[in-house]
MIDOSE-1310 file (N, C-alpha, C; in nm, 2 decimals, decimal comma, always signed):
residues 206
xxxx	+5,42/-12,12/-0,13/+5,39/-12,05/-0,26/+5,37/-11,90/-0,23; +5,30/-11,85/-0,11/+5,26/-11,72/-0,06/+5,40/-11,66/-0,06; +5,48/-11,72/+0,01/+5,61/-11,70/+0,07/+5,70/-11,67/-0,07; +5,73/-11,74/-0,15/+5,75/-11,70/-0,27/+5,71/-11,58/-0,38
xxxx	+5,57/-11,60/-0,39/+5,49/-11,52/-0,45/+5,57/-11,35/-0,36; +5,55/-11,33/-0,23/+5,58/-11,21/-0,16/+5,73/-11,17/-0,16; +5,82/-11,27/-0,19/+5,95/-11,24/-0,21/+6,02/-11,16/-0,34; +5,93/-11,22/-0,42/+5,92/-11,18/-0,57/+5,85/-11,03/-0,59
xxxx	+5,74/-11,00/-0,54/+5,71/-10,85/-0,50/+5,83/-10,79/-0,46; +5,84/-10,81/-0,37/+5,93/-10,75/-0,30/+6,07/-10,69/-0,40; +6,13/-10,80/-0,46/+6,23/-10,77/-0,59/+6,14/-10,72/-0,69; +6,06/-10,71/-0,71/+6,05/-10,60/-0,82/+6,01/-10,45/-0,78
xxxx	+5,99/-10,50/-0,63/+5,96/-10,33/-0,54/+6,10/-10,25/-0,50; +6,16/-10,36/-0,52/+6,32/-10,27/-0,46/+6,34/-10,21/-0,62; +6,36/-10,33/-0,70/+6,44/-10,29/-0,85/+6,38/-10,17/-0,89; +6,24/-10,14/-0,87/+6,15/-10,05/-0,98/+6,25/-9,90/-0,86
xxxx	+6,25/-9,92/-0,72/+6,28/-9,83/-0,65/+6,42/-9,78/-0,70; +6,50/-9,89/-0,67/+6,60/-9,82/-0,75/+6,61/-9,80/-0,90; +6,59/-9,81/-0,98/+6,59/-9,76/-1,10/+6,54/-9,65/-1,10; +6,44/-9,61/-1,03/+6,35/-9,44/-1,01/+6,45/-9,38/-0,95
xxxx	+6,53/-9,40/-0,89/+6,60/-9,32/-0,81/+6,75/-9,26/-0,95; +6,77/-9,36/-1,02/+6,89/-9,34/-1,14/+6,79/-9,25/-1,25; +6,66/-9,20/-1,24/+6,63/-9,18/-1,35/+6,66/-9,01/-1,32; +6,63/-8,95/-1,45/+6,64/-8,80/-1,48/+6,55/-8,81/-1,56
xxxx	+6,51/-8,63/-1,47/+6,37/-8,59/-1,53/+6,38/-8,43/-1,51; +6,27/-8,34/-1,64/+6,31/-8,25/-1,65/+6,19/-8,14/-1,65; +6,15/-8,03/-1,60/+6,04/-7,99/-1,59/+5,98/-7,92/-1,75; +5,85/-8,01/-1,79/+5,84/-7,94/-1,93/+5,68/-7,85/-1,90
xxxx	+5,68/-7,79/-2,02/+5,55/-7,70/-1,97/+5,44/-7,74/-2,12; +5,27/-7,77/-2,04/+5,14/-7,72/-2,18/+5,11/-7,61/-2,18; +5,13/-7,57/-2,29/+5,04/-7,45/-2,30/+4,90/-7,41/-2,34; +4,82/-7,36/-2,29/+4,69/-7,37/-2,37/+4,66/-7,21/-2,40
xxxx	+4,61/-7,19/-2,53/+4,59/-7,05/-2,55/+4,49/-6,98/-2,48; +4,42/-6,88/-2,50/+4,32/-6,81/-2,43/+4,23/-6,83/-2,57; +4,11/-6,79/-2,51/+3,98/-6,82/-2,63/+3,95/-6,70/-2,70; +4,03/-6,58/-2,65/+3,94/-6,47/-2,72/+4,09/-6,42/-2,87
xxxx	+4,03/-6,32/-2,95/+4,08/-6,26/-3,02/+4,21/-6,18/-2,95; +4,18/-6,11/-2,82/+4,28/-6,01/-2,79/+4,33/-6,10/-2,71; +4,34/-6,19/-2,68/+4,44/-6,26/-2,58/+4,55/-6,37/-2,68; +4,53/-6,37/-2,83/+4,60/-6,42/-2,93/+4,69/-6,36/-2,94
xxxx	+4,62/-6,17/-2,94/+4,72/-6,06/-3,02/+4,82/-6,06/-2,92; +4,77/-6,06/-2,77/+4,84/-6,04/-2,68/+5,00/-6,15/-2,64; +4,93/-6,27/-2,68/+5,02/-6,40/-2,67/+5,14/-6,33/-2,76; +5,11/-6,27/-2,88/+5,17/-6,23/-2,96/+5,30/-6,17/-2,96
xxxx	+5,27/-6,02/-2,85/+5,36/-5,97/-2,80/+5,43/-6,02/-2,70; +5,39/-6,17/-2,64/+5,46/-6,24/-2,55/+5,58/-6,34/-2,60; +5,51/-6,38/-2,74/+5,67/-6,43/-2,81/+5,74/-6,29/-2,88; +5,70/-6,22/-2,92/+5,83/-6,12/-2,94/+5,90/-6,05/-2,88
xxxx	+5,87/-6,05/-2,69/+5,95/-6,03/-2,61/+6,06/-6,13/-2,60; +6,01/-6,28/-2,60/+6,07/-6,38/-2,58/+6,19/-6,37/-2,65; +6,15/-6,36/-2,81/+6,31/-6,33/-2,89/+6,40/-6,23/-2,87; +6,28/-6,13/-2,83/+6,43/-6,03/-2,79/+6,47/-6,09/-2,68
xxxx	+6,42/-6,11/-2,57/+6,54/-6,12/-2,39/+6,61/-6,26/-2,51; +6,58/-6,38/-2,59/+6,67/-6,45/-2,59/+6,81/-6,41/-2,67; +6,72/-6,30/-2,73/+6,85/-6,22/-2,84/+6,96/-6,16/-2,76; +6,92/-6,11/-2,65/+6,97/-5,98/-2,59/+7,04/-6,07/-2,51
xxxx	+7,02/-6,21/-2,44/+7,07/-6,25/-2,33/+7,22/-6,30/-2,40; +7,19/-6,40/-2,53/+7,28/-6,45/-2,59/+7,39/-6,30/-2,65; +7,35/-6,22/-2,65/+7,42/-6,07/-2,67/+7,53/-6,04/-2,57; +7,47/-6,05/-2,50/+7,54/-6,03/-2,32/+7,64/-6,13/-2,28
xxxx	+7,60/-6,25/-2,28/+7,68/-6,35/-2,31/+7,83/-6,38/-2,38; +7,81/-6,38/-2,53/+7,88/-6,31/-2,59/+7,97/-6,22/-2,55; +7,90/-6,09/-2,50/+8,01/-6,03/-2,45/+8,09/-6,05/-2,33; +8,04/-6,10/-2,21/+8,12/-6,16/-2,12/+8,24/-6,23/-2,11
xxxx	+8,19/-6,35/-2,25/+8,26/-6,42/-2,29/+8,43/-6,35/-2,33; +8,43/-6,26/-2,41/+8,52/-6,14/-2,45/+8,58/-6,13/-2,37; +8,55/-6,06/-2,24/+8,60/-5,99/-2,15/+8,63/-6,10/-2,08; +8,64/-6,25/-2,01/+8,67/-6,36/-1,99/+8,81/-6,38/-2,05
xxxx	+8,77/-6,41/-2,23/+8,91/-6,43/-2,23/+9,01/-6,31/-2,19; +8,98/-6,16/-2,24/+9,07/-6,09/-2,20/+9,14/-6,11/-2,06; +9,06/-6,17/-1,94/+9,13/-6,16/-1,80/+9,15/-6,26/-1,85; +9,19/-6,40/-1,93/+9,24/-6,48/-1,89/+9,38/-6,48/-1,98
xxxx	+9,39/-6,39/-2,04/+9,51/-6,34/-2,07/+9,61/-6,29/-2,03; +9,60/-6,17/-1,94/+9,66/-6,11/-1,82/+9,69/-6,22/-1,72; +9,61/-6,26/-1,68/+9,60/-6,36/-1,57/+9,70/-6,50/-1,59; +9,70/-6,53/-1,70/+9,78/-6,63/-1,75/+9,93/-6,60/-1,71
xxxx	+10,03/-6,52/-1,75/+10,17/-6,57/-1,70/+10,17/-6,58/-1,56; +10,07/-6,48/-1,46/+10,10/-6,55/-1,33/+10,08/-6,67/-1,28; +9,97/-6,76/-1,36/+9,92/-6,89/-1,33/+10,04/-6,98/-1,35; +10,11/-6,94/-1,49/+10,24/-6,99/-1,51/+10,30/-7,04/-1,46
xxxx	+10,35/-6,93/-1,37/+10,49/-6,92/-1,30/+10,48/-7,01/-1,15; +10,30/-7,01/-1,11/+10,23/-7,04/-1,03/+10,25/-7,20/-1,03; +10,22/-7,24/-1,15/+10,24/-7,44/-1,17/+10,36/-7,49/-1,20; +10,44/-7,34/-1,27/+10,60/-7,41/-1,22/+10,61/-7,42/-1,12
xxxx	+10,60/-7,33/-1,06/+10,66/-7,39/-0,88/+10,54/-7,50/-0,80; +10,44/-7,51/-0,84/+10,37/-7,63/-0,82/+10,38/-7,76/-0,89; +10,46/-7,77/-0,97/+10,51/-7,86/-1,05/+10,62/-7,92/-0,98; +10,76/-7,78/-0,95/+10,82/-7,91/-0,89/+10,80/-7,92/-0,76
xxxx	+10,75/-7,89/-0,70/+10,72/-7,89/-0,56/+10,63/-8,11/-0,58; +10,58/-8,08/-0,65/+10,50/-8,22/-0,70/+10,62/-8,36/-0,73; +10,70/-8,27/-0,82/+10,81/-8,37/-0,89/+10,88/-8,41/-0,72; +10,95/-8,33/-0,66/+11,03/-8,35/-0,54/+10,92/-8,44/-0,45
xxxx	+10,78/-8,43/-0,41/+10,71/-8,53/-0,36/+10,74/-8,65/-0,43; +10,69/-8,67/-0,55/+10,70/-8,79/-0,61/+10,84/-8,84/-0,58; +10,92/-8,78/-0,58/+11,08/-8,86/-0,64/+11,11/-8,89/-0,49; +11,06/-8,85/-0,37/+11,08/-8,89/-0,22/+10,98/-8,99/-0,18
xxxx	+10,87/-9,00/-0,26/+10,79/-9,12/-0,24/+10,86/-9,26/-0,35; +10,85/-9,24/-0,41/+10,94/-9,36/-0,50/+11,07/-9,42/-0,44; +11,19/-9,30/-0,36/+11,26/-9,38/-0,27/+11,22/-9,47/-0,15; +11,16/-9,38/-0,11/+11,06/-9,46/+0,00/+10,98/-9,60/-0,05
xxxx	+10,97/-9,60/-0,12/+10,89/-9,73/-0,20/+11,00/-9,80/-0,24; +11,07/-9,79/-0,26/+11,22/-9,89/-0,28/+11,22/-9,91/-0,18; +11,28/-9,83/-0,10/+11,35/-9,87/+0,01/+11,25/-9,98/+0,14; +11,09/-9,95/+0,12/+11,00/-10,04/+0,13/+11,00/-10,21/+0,13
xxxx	+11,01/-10,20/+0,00/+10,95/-10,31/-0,13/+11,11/-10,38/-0,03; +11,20/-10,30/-0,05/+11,35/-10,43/-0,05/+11,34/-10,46/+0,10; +11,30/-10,36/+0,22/+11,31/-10,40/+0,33/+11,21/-10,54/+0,34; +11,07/-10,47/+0,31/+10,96/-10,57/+0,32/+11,01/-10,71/+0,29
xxxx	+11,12/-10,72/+0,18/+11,12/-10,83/+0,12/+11,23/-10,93/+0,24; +11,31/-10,84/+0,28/+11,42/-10,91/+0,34/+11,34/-10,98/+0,49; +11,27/-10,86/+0,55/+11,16/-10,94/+0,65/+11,08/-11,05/+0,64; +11,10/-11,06/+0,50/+10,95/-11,19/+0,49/+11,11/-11,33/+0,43
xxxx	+11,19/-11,26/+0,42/+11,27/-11,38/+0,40/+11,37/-11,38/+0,53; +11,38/-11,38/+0,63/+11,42/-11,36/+0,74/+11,34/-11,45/+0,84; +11,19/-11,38/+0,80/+11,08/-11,50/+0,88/+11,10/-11,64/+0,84; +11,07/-11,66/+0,71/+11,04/-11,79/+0,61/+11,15/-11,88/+0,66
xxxx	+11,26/-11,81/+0,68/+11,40/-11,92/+0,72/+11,36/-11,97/+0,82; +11,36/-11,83/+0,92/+11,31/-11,93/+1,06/+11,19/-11,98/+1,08; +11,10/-11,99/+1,02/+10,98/-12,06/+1,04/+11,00/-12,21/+0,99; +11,09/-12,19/+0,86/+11,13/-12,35/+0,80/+11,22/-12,42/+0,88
xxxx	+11,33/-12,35/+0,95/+11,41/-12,37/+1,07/+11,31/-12,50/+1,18; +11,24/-12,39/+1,23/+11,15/-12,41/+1,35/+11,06/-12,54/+1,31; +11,01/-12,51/+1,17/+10,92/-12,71/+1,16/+11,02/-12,79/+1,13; +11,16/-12,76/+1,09/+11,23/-12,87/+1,06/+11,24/-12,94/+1,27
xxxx	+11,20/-12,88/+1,31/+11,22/-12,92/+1,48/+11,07/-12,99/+1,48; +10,97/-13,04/+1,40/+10,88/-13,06/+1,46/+10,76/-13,00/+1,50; +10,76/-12,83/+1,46/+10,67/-12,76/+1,52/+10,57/-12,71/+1,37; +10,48/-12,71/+1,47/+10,35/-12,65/+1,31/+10,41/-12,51/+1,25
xxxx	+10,35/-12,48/+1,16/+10,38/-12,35/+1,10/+10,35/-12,24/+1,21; +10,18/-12,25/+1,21/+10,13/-12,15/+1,30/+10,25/-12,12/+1,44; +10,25/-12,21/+1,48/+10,32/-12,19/+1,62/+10,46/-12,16/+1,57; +10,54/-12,16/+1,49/+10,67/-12,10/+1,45/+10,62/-11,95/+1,38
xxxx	+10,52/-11,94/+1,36/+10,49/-11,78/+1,27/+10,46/-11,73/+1,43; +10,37/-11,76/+1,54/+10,37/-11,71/+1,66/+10,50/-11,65/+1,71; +10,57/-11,76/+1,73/+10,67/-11,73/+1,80/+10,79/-11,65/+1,74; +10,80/-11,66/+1,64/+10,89/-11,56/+1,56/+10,83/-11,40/+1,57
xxxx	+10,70/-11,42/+1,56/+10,65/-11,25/+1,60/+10,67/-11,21/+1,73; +10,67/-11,27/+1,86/+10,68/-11,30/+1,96/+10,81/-11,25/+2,01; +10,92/-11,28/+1,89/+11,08/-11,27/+1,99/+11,17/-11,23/+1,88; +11,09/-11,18/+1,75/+11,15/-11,10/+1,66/+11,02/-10,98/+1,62
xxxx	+11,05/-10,82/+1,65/+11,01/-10,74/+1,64/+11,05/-10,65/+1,52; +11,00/-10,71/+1,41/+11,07/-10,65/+1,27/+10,94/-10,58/+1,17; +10,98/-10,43/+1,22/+10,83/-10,31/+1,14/+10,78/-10,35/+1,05; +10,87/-10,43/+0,95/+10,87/-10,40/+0,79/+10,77/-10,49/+0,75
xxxx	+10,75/-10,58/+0,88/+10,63/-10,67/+0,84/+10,49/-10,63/+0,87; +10,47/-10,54/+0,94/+10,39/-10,47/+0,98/+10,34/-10,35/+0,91; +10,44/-10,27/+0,88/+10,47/-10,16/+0,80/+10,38/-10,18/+0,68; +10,29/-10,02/+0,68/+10,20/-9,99/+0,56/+10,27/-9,94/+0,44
xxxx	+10,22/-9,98/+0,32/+10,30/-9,96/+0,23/+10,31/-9,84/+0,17; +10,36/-9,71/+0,15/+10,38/-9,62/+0,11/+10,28/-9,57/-0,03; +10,22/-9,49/+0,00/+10,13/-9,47/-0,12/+10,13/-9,31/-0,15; +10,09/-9,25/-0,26/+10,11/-9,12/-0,31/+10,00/-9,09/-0,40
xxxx	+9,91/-9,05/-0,35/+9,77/-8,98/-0,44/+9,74/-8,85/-0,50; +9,86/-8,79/-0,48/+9,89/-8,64/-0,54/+9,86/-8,64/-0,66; +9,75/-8,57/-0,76/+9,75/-8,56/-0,89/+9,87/-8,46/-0,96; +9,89/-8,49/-1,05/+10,00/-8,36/-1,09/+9,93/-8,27/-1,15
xxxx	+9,96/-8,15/-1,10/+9,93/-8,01/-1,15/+9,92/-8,00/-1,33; +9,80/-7,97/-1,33/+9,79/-7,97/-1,47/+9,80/-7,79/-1,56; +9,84/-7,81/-1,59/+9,91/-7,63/-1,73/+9,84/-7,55/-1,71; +9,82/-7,47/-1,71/+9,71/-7,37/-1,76/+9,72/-7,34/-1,88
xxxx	+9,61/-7,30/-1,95/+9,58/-7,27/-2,07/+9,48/-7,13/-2,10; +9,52/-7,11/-2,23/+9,39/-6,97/-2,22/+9,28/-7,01/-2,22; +9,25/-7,16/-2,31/+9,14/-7,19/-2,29/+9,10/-7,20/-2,20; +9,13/-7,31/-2,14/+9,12/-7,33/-1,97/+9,06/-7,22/-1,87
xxxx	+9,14/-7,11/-1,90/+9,18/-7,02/-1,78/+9,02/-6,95/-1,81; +9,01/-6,93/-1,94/+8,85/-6,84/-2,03/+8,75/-6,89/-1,96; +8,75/-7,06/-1,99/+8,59/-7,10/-1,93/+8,59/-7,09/-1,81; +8,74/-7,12/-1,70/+8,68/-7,11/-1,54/+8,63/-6,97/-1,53
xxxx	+8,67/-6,87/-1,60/+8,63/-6,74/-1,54/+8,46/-6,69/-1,64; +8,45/-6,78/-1,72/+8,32/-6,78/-1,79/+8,18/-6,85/-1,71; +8,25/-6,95/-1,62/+8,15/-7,03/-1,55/+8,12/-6,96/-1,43; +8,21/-6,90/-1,39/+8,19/-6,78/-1,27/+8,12/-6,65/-1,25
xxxx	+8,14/-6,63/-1,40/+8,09/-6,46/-1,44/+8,00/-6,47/-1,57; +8,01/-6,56/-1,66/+7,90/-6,54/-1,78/+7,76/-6,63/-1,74; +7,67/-6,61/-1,77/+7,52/-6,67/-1,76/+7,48/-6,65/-1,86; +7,36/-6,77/-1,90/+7,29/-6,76/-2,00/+7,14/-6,72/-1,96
xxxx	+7,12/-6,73/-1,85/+7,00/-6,75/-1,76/+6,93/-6,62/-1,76; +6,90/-6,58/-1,85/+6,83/-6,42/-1,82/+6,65/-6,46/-1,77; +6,61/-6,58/-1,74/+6,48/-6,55/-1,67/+6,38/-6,55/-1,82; +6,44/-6,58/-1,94/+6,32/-6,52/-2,04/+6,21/-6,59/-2,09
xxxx	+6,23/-6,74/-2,07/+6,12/-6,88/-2,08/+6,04/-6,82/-1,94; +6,07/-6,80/-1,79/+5,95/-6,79/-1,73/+5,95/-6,64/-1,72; +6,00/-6,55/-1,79/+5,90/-6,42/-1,78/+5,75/-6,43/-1,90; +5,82/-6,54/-1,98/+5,70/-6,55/-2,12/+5,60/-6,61/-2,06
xxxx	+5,62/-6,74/-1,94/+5,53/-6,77/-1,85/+5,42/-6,68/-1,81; +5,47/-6,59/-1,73/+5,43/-6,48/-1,70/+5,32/-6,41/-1,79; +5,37/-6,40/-1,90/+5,30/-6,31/-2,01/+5,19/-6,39/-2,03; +5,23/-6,55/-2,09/+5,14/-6,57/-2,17/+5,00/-6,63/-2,04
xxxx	+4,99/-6,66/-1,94/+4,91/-6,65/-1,82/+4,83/-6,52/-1,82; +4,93/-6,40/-1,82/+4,87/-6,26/-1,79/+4,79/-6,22/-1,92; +4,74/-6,27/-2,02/+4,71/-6,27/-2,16/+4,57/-6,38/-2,20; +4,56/-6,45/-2,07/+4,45/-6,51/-2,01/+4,48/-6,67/-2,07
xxxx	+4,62/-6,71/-2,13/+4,64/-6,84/-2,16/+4,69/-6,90/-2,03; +4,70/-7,07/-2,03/+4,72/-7,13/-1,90/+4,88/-7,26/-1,98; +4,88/-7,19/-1,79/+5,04/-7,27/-1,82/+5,03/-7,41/-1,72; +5,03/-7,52/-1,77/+5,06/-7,61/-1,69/+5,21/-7,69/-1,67
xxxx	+5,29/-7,72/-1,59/+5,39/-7,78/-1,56/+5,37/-7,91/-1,50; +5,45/-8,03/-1,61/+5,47/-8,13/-1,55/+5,63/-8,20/-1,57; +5,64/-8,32/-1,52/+5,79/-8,34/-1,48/+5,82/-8,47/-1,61; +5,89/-8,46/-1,67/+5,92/-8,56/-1,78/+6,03/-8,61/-1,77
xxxx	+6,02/-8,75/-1,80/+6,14/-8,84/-1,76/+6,23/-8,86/-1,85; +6,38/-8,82/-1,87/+6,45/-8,82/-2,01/+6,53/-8,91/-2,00; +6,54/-9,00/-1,88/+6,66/-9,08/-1,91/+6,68/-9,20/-1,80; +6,67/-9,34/-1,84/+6,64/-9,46/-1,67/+6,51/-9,44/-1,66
xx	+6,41/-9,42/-1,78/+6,24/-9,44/-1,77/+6,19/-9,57/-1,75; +6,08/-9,57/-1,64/+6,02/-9,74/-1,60/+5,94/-9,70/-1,78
């Protein structure tokens, strides 16, 4: 019963473990105000900075964004010309792997019907399977039985687009992140309010 009882721990000690491990969590903040009059007014000026850096960040942004697509405009027919010749360079792989894959599939096939004869040959004498599949490998040396099957993992080159081309060069160069949730940290702390931080679970919660 002990023995049991402790096995059963045990599965709910791994499950709870792994499930903690799939969960997502996200750092959220309390805020508590300050007690006096001037540390309200003060809080005050700490959300009005707030809207401006979020005004000004999303401003910026914005503009980035602009100047993004512009290079991805320019930048575009060279990408072009860039995936045509990556294209067929892709097509002539594939179309040399496909023959190869025939030429596979028909050899493979002829070797396995070349064995089968002689192995059916060889029990019609009396002898086990195994020991006619032995000996046929033994005193017939044919690749195709052996032989790994031809495989092709090349994705094909996919188009370029403006859109496309906009966001890669938006995720590289545009940010949203101007710092302006923890400079208001900052503020609203320096203003004599208290900031606490804890970790919240948004998703795979025990």
């Amino acid at each position: 019963m002990k023995r049991n009882t402790f096995i059963f721990l045990l599965l709910v000690f791994f499950t709870s473990v792994g499930l903690s491990a799939c969960s997502k969590y996200k750092i959220a903040y309390d805020y508590s105000p300050p007690k006096t009059k001037q540390g309200i007014t003060c809080i005050s000026g700490c959300q009005k900075q707030l809207r401006q850096c979020n005004h000004q960040c999303n401003a910026q942004y914005k503009q980035c964004s602009v100047r993004a697509s512009q290079q991805a405009k320019k930048a575009l027919p060279v990408l072009k010309e860039a995936y045509t010749l990556k294209l067929e360079l892709w097509l002539d792989a594939r179309a040399r792997y496909e023959h190869e894959l025939d030429r596979y599939e028909f050899e493979h096939f002829m070797a396995i019907s070349r064995r089968d004869r002689y192995v059916d040959r060889c029990m019609r004498k009396g002898k086990k399977s195994r020991a006619c599949h032995r000996t046929y490998h033994h005193d017939h040396h044919d690749p195709y039985l052996s032989l790994s099957r031809p495989y092709f993992n090349t994705p094909r080159p996919v188009s370029p687009t403006l859109t496309s081309e906009t966001r890669r060069i938006q995720k590289v160069s545009c940010s949203t992140n101007c710092k302006c949730d923890s400079n208001y940290r900052l503020c609203y702390t320096s203003c004599g309010g208290t900031v606490k931080s804890k970790k919240v679970c948004i998703k795979n919660c025990n």
